[in-house]
DSSP file (Angstrom, degrees, kcal/mol; ACC not computed):
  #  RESIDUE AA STRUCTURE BP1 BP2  ACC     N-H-->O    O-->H-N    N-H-->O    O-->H-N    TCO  KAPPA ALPHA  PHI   PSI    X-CA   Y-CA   Z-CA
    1    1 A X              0   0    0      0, 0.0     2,-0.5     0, 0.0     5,-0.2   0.000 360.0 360.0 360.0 148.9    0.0    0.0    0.0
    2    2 A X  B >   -A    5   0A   0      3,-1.2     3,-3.4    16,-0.0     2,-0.1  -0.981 360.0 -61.0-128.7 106.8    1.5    3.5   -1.0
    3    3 A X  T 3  S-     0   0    0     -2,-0.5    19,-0.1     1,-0.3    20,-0.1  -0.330 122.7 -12.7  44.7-104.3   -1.2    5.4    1.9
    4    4 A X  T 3  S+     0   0    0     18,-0.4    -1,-0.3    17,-0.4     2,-0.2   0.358 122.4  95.1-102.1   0.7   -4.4    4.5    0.7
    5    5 A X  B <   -A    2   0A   0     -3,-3.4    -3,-1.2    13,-0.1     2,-0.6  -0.417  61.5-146.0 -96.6 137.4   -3.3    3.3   -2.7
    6    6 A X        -     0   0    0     -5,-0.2    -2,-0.0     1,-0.2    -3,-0.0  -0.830  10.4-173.5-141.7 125.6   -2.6   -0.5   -3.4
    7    7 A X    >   +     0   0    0     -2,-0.6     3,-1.2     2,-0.1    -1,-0.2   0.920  36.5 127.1 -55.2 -74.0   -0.3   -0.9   -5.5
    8    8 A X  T 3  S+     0   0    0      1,-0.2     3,-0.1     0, 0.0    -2,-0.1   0.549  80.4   0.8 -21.0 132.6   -0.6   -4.8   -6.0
    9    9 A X  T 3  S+     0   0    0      1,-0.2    -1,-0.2     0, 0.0     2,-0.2   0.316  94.3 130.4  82.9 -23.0   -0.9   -6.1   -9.1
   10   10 A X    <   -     0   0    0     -3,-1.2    -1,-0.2     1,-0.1     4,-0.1  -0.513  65.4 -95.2 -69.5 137.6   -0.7   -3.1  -10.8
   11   11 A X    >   -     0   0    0     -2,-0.2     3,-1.2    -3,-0.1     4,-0.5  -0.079  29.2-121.8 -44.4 155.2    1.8   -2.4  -14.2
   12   12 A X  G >  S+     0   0    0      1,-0.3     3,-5.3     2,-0.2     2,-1.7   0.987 116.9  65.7 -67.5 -45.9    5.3   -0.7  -13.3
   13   13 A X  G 3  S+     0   0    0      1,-0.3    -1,-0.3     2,-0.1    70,-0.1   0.078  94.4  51.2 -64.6  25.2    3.8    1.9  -15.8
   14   14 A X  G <> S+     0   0    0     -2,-1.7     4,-2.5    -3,-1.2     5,-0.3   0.203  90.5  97.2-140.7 -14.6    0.8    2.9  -13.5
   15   15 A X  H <> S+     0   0    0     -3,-5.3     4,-2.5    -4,-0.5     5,-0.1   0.792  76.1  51.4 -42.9 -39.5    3.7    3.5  -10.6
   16   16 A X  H  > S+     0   0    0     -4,-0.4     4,-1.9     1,-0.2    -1,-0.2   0.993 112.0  44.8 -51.8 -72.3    4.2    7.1  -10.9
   17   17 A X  H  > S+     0   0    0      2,-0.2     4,-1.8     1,-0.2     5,-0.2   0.679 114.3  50.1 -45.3 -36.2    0.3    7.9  -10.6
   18   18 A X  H  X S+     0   0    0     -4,-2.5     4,-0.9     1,-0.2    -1,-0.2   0.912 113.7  45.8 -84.9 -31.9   -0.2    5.4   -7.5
   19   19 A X  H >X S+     0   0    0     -4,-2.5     4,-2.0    -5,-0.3     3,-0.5   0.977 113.5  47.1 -68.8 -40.8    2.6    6.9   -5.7
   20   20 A X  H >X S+     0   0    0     -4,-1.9     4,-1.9     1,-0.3     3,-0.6   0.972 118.5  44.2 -72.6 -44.9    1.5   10.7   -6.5
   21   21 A X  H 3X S+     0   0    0     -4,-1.8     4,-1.1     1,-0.3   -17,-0.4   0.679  98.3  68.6 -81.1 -11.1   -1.9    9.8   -5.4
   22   22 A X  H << S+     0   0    0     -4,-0.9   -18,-0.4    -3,-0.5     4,-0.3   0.883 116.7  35.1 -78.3 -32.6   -0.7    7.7   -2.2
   23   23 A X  H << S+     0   0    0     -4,-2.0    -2,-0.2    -3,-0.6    -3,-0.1   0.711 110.7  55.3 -57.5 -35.7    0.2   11.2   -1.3
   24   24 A X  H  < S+     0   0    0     -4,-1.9    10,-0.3    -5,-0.2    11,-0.2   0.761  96.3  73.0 -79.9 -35.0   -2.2   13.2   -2.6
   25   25 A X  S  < S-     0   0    0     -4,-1.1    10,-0.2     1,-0.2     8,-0.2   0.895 122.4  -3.7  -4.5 -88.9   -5.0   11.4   -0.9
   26   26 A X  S    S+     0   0    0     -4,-0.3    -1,-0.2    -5,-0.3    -2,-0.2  -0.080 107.6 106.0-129.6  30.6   -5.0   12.1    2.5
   27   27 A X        +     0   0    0      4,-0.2    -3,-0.1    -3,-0.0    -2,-0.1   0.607  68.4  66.5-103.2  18.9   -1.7   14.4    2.4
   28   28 A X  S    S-     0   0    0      2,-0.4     3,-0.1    -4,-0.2    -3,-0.1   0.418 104.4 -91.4 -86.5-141.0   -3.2   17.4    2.7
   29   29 A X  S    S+     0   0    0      1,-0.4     2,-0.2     0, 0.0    -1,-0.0   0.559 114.4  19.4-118.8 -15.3   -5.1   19.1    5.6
   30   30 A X  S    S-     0   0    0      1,-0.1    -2,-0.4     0, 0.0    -1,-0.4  -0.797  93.4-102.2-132.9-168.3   -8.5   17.8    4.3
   31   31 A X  S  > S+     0   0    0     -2,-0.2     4,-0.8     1,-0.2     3,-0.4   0.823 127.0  45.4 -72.2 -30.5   -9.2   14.6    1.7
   32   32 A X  H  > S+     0   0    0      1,-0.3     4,-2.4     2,-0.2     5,-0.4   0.684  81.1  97.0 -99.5 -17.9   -9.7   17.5   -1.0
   33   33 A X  H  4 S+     0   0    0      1,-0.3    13,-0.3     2,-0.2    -1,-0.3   0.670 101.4  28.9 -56.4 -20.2   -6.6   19.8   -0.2
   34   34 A X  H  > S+     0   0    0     -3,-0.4     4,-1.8   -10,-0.3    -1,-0.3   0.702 114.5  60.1-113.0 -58.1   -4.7   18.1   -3.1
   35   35 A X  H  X>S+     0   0    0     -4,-0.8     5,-1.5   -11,-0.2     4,-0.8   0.861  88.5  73.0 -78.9  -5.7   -7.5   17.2   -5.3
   36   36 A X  H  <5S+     0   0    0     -4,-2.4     6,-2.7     1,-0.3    -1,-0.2   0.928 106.2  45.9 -31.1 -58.7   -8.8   20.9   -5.9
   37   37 A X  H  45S+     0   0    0     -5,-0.4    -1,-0.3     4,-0.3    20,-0.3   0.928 115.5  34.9 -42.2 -67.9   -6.0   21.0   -7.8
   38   38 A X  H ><5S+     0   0    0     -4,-1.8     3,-1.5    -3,-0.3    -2,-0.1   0.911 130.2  15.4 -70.1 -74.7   -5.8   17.8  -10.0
   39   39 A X  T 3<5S+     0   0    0     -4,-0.8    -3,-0.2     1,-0.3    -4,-0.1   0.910 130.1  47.8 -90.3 -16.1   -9.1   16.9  -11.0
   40   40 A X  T 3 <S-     0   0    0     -5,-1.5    -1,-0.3     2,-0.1    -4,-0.1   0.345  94.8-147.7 -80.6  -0.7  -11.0   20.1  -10.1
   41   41 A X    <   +     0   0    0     -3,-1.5     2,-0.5    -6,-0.3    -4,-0.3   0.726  30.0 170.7  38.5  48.1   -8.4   21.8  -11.8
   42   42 A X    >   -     0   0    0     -6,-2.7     3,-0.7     1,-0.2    -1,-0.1  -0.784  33.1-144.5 -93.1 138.5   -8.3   25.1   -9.7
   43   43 A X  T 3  S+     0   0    0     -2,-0.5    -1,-0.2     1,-0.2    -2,-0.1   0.788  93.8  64.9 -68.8 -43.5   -5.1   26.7  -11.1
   44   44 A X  T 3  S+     0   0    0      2,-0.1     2,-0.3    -8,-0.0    -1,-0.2   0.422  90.9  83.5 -33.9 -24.2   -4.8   28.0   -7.1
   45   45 A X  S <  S-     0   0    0     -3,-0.7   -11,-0.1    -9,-0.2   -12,-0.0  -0.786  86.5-100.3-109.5 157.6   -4.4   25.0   -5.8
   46   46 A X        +     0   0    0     -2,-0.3    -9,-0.1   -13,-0.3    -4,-0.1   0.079  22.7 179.1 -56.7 168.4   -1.9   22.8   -5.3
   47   47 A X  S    S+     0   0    0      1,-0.4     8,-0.8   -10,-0.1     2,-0.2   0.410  76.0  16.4-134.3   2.0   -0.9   19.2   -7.7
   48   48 A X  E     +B   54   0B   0      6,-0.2    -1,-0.4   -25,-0.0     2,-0.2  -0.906  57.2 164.5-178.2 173.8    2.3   18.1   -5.6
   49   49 A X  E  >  -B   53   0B   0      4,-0.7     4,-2.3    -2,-0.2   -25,-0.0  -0.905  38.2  -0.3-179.9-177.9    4.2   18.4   -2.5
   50   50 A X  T  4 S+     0   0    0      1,-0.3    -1,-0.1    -2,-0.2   -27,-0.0  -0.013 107.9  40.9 -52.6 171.5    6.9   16.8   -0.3
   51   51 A X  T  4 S-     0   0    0      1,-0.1    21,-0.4    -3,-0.1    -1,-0.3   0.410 123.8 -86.7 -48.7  92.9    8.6   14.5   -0.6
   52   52 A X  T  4 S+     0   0    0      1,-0.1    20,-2.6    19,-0.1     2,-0.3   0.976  77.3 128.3  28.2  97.9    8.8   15.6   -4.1
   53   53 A X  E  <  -BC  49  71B   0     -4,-2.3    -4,-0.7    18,-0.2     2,-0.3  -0.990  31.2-164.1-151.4 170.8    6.0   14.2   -6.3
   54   54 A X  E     -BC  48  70B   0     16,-2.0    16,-1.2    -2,-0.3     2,-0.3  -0.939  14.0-166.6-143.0 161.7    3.3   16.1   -8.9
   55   55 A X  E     - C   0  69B   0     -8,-0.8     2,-0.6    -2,-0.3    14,-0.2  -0.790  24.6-171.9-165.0  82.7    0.1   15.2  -10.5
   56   56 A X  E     - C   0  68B   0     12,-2.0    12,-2.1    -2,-0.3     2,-0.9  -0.847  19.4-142.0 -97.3 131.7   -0.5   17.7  -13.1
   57   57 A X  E     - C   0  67B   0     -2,-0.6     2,-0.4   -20,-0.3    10,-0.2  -0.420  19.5-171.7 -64.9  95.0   -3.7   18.3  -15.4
   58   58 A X  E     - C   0  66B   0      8,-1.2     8,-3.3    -2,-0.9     2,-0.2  -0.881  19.8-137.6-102.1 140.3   -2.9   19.4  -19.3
   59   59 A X  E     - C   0  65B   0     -2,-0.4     2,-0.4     6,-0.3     6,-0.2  -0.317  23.3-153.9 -75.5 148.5   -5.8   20.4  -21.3
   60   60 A X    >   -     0   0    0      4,-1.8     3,-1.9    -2,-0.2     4,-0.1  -0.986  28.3-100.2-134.4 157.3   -5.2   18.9  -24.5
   61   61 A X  T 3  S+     0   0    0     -2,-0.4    -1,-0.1     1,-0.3     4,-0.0   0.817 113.6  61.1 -48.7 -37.8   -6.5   20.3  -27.6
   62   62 A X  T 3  S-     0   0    0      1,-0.1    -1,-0.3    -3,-0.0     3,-0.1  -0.046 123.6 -98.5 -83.8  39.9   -9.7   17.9  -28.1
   63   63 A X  S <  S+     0   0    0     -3,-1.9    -2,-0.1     1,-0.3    -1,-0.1   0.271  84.9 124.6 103.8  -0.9  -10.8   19.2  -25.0
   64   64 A X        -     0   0    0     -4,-0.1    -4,-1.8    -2,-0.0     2,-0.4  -0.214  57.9-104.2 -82.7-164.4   -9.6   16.3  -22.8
   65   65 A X  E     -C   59   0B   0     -6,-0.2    21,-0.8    -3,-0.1     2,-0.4  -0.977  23.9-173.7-116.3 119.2   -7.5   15.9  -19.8
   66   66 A X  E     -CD  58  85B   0     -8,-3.3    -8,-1.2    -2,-0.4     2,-0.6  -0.996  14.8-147.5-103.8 145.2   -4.2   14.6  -19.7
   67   67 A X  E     -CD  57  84B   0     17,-2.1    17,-2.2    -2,-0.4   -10,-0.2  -0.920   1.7-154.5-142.9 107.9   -2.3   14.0  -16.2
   68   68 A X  E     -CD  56  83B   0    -12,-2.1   -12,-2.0    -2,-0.6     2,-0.5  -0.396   9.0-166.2 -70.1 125.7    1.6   14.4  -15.7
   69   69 A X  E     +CD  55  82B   0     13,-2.6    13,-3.1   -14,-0.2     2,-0.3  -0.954  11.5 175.5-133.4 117.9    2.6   12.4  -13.0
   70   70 A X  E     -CD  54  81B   0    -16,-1.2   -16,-2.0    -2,-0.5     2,-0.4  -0.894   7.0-178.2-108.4 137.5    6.3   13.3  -11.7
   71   71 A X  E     -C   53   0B   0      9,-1.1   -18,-0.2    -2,-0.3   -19,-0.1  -0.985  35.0-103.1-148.9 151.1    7.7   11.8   -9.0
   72   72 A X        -     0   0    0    -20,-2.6     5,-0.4   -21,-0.4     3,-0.1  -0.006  21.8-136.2 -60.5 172.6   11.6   12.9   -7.7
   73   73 A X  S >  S+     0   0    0      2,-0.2     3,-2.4     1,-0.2    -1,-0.1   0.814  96.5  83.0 -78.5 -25.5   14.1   10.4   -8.6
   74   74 A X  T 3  S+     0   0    0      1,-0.3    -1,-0.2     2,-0.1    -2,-0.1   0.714  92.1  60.4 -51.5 -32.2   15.8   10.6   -5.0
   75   75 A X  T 3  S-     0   0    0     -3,-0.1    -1,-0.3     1,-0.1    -2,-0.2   0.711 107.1-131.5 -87.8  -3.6   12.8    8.1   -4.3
   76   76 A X    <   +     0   0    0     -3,-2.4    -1,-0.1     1,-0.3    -2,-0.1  -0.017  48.1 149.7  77.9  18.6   13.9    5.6   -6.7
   77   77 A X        -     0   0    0     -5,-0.4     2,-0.4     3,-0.1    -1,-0.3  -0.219  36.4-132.4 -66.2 148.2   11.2    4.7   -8.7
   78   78 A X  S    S+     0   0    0      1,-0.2     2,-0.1     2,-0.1   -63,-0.1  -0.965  99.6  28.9-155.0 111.7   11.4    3.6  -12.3
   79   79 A X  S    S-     0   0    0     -2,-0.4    -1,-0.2     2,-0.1     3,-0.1   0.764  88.5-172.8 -55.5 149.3    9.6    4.8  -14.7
   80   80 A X  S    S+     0   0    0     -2,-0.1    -9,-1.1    -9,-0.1     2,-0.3   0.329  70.1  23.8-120.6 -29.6    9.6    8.2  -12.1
   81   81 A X  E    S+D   70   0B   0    -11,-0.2   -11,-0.3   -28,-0.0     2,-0.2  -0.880  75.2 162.4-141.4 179.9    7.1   10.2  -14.2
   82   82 A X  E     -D   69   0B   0    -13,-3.1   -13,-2.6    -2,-0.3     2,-0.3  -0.939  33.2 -91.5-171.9-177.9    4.3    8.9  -16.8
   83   83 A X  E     -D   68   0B   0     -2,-0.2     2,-0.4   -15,-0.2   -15,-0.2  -0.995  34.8-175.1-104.7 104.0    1.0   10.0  -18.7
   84   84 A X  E     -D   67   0B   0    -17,-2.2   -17,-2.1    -2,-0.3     2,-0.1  -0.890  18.2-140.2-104.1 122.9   -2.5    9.6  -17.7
   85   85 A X  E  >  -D   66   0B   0     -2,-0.4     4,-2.5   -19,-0.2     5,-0.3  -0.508  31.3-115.6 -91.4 170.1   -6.0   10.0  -18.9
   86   86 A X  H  > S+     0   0    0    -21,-0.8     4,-2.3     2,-0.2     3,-0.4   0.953 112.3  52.4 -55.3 -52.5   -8.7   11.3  -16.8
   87   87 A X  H  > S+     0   0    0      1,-0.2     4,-1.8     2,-0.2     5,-0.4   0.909 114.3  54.2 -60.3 -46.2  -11.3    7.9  -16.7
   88   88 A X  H  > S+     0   0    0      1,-0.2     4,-1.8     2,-0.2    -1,-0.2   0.894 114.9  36.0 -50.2 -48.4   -7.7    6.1  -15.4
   89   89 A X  H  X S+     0   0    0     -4,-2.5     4,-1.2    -3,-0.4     5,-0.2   0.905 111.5  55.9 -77.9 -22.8   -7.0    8.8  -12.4
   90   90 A X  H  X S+     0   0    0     -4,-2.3     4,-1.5    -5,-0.3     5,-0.2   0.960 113.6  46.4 -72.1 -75.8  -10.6    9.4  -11.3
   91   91 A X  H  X S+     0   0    0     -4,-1.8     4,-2.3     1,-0.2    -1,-0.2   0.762 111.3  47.9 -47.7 -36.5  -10.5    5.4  -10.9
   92   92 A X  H  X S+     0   0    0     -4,-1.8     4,-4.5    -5,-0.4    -1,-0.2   0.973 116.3  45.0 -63.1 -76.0   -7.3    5.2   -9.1
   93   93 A X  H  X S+     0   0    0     -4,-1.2     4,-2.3     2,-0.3    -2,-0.2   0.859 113.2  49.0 -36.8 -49.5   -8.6    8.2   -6.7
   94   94 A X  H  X S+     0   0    0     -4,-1.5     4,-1.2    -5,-0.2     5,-0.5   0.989 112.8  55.0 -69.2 -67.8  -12.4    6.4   -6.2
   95   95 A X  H >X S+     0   0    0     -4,-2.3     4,-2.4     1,-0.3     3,-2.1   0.897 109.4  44.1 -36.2 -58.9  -10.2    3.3   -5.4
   96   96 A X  H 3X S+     0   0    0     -4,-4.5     4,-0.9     1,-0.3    -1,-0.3   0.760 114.8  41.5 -75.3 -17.4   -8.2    5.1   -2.8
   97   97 A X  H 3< S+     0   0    0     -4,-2.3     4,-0.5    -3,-0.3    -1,-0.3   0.344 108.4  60.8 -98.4  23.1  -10.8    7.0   -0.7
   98   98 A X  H <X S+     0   0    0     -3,-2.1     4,-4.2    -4,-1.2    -2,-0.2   0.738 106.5  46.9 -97.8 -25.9  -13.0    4.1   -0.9
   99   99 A X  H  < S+     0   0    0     -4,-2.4    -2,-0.2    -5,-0.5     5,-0.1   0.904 109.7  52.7 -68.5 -30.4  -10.1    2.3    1.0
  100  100 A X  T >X S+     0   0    0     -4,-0.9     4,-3.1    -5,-0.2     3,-1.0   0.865 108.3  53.5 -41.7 -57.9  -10.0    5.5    3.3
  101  101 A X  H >> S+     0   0    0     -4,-0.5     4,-2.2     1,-0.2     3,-0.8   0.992 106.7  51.4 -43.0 -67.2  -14.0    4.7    3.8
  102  102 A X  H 3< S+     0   0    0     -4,-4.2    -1,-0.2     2,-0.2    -2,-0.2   0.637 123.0  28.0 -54.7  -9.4  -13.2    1.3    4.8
  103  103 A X  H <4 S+     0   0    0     -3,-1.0    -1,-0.2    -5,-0.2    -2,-0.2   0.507 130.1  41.4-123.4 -10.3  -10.6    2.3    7.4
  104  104 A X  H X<  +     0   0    0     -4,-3.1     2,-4.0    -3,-0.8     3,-1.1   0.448  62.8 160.6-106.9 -16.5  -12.2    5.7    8.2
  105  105 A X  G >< S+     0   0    0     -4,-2.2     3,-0.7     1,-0.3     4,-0.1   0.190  71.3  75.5 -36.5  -6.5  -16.3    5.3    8.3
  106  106 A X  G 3  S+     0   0    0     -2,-4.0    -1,-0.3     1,-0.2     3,-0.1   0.517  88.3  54.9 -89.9 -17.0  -16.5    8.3   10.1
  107  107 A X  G <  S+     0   0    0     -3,-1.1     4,-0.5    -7,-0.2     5,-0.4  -0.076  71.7 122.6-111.0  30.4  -15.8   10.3    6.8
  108  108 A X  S X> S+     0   0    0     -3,-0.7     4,-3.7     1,-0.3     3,-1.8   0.959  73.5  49.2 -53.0 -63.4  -18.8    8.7    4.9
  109  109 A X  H 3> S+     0   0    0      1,-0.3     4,-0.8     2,-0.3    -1,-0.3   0.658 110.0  47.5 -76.6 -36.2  -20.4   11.8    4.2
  110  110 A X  H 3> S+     0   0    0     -3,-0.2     4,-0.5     2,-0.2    -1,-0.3   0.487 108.3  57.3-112.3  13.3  -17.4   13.7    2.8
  111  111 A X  H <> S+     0   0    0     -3,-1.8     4,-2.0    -4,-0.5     5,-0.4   0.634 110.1  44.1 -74.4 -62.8  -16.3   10.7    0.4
  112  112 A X  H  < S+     0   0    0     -4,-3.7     4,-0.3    -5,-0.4    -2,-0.2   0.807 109.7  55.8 -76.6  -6.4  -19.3   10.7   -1.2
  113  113 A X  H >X S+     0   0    0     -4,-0.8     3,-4.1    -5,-0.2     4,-1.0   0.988 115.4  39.6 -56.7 -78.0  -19.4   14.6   -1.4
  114  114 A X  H 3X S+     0   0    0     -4,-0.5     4,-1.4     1,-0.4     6,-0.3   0.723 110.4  56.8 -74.0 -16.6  -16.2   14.4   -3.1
  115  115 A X  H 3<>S+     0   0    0     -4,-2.0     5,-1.1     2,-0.1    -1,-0.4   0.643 115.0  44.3 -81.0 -11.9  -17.3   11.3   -5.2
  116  116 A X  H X45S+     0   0    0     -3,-4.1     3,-2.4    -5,-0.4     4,-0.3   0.887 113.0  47.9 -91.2 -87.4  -20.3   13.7   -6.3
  117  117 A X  H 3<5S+     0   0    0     -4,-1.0    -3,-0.2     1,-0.4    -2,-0.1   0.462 119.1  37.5 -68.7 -18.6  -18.3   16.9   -7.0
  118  118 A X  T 3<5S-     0   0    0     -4,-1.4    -1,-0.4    -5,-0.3    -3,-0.1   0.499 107.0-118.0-111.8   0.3  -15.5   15.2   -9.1
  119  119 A X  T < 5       0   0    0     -3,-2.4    -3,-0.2    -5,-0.2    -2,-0.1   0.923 360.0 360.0  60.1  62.9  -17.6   12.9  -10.8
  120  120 A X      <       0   0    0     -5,-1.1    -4,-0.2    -4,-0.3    -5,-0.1   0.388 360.0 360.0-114.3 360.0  -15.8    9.8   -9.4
């Protein structure tokens, strides 16, 4: 597990994104402090943090989403950065606060908010 994230099973090529979102999760000060940023795309908010990692949204010209995931090298991960489309991080993300739910029940009500607001 990378936080809420599990990794298992997963392709080496999916590494970047589970690690940036094993942070992004619950590394904020609320569940959302991170995703305001990614998938809500507020240009104000943050995509990345310590220990070095990012999860950026680019607009691409046909009007989708594509999502840079950087993570430093220092941590030794390989591939260290990749390319994502939205339906793949919104599933990755659903996955991880549902594991949050399961360990958390106390935060029902503001998972499913945020599973409403982002369309997850």
């Amino acid at each position: 597990m990378i936080g809420y994230i599990n990794e298992e099973g997963s392709s080496v090529e999916l590494m970047p994104l589970l690690w940036c979102l094993g942070f992004g999760i619950t590394g904020g000060q609320d569940l959302e402090y991170y995703l305001r940023g990614i998938i809500g795309k507020d240009p104000m908010e943050p995509v990345g943090g310590d220990p070095g990692w990012s999860l950026a949204p680019e607009l691409q010209e046909d009007g989708t989403t594509i999502y840079c995931a950087w993570v430093h090298e220092m941590m030794g991960l390989e591939p260290n950065e990749g390319d994502y489309d939205e339906e793949t991080v919104k599933y990755h993300i659903r996955q991880g606060l549902e594991n949050v739910l399961k360990e958390q029940p106390s935060r029902k009500d503001e998972i499913e908010k945020i599973f409403v607001k982002y369309d997850l």
